[in-house]
C-alpha positions in Angstrom: 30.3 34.5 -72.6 29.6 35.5 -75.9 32.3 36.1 -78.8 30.9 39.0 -81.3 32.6 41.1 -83.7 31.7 42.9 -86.6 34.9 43.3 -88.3 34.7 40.1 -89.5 37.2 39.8 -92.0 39.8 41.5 -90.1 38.9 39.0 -87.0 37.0 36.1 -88.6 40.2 34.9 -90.5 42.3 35.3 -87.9 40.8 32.5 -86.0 41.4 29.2 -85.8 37.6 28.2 -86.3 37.6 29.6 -89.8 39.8 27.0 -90.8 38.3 24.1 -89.0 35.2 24.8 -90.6 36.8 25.1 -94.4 39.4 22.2 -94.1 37.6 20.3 -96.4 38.3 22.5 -99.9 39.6 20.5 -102.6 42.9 21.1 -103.0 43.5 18.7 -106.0 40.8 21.2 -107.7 42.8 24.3 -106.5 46.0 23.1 -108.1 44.4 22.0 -111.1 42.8 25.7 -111.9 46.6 27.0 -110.9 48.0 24.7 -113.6 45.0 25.5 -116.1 45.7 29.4 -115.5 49.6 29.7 -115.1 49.5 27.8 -119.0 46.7 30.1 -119.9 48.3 32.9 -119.3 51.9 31.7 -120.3 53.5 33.4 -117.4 57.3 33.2 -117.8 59.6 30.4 -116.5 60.1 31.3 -113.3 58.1 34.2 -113.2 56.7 36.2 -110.3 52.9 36.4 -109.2 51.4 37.7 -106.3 48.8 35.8 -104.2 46.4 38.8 -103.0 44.7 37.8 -99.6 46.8 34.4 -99.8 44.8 33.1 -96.4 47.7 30.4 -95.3 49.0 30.0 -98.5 48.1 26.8 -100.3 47.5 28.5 -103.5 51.0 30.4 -103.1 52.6 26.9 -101.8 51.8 25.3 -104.9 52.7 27.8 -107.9 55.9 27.5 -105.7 56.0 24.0 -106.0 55.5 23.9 -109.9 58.7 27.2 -110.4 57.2 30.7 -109.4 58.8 33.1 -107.4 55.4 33.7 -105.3 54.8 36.4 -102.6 51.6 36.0 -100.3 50.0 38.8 -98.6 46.8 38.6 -96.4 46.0 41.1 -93.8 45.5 38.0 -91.0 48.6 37.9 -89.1 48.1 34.4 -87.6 47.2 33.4 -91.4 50.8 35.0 -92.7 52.4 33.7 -89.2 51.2 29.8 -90.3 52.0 30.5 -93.9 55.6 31.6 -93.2 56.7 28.3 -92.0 56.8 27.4 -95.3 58.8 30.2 -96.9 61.8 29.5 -99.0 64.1 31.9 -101.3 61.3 32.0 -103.8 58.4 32.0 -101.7 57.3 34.4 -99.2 54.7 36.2 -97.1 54.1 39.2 -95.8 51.1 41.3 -93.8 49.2 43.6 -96.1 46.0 45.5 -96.5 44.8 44.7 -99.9 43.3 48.3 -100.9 46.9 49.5 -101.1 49.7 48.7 -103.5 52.5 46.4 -102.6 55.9 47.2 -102.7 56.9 45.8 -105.9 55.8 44.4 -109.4 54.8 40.9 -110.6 53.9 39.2 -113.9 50.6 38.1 -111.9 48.6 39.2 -109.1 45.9 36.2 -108.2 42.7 37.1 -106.1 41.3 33.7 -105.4 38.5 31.3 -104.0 36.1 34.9 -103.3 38.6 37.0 -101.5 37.1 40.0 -103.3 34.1 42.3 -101.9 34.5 42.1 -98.1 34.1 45.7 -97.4 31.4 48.5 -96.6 32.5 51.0 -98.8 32.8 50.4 -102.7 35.9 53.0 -102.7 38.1 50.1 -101.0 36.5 47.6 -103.4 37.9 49.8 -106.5 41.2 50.3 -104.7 41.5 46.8 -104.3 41.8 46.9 -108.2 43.6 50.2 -108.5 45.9 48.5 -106.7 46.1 45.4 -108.6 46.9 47.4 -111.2 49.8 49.1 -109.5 51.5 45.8 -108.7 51.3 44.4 -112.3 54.2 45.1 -114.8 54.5 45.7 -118.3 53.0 42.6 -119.4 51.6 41.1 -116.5 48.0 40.1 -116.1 45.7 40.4 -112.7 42.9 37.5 -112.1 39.7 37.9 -109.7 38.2 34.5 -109.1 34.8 35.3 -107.6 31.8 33.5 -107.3 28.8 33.8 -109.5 26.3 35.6 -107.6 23.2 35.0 -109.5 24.1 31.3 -109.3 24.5 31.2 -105.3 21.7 33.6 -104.4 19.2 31.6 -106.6 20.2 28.4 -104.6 21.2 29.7 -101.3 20.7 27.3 -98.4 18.7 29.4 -95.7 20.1 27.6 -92.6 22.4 24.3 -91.6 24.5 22.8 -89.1 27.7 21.6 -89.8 29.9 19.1 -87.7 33.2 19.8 -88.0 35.3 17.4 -85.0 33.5 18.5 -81.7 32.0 21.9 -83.1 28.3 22.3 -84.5 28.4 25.3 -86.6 25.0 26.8 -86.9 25.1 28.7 -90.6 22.3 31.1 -91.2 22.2 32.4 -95.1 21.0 35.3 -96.9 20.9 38.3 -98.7 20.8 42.2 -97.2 21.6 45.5 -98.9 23.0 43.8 -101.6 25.6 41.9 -99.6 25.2 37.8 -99.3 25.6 37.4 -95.6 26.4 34.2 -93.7 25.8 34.2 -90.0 28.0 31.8 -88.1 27.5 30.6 -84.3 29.1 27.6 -82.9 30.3 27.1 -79.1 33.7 25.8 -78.6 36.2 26.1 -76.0 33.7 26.7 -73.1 32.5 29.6 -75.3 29.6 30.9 -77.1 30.9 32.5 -80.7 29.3 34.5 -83.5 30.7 35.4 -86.8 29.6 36.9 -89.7 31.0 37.0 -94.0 29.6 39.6 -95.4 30.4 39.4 -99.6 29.3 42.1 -101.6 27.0 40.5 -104.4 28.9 41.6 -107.4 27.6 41.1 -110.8 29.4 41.1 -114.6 28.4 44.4 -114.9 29.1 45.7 -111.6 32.7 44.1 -112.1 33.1 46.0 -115.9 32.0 49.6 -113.8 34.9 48.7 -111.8 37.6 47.8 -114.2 36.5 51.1 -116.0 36.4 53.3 -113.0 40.1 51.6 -112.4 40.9 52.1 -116.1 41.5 48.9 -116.5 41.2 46.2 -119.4 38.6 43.1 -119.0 40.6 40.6 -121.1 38.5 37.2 -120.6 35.8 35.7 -118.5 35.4 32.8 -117.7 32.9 30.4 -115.7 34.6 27.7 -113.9 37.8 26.2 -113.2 38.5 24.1 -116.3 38.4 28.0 -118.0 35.1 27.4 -119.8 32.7 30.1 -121.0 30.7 31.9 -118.5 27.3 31.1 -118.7 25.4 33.9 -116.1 22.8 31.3 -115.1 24.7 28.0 -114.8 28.8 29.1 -114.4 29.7 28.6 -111.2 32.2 30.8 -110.9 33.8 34.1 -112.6 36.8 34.6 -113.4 38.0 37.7 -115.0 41.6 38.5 -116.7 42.6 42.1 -117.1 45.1 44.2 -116.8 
């Protein structure tokens, strides 16, 4: 029997497999960028940020850890059900669609690690940022971490298997109607499954028509973790302050 679904971000996240085959991100270069960005951006002592399609949290966890009243939303209820376990006076999560404002204010709101570009229609994509900009106060600052398209389409890896445990998962890579598409099958638990991500290849410039439509303010970009300049044909990342 084979596992199919289209909706994959609403579906794809919310299964166990998606973790098994990502449990090997770097968390010691996740809390390093957190401590390089919270300084950059001189959020307050004890100040509040909200982590915007949180997955299970570890980015939440750890401003926690180092004194922010953190609130992670991610519309995967098994993701928010794993994350809660963790919850503590200053740290909480929550179910939430990410095209529409949350319920209160923050001195941050931090899209991370690609969680940006998911959907079919770029109205939902420009209310992800309308609503970013609903959720930040006075003086508060929203960051999109994405990846640098140009960068991973130019060096995209057609097709692989990884081994995760017991599971072979056969990836298939590449790039349709301006979306970077990575097929995922895999049998597991005496079943056949397929996946899909389906990111929206976003450029600079598509990201400034955005921040304009949103009215907006582009701040900074930058091109990797450390917060170095972004360099369009060697940055790795991009990661834009506004507000």
């Amino acid at each position: 029997m084979s596992k199919d679904t289209s909706n994959w971000f609403s579906s794809w996240f919310n299964t166990p497999y998606y973790h098994i085959l990502y449990r090997d991100r770097n968390d010691t270069e996740a809390h390093a960028f957190m401590d390089t960005l919270t300084n950059y951006l001189n959020i307050p002592e004890q100040g509040t940020i909200l982590d915007l399609a949180c997955g299970r949290g570890r980015h939440a966890m750890y401003l926690n850890t180092i004194g922010y009243d953190v609130t992670g939303v991610d519309l995967s209820e098994n993701n928010i059900k794993h994350a809660k376990k963790h919850e503590n006076h200053r740290l909480r999560f929550d179910v939430h669609d990410m095209c529409k404002p949350y319920k209160r204010q923050f001195d941050a709101v931090f899209n991370l690690y690609t969680s940006f570009g998911y959907f079919d229609f770029d109205v939902d994509n420009l209310n992800t940022i309308k609503a970013i900009k609903a959720n930040l106060n006075e003086t508060g600052f929203g960051v999109i971490d994405f990846m640098n398209s140009a960068l991973v389409i130019e060096n995209l890896v057609p097709e692989e298997i990884k081994t995760v445990g017991e599971i072979d998962f056969n990836l298939k890579r590449f790039v349709e109607n301006g979306y970077i598409i990575k097929d995922i099958t895999f049998e597991a638990d005496g079943e056949a499954h397929h996946y899909q991500e389906r990111v929206k290849a976003f450029s600079l410039k598509d990201f400034e028509a955005l921040f304009e439509q949103a009215d907006t303010y582009l701040l900074d970009v930058f091109g990797d973790y450390k917060l170095n300049k972004f360099r369009p044909q060697t940055s790795e990342r991009l990661v834009m302050i506004f507000k």
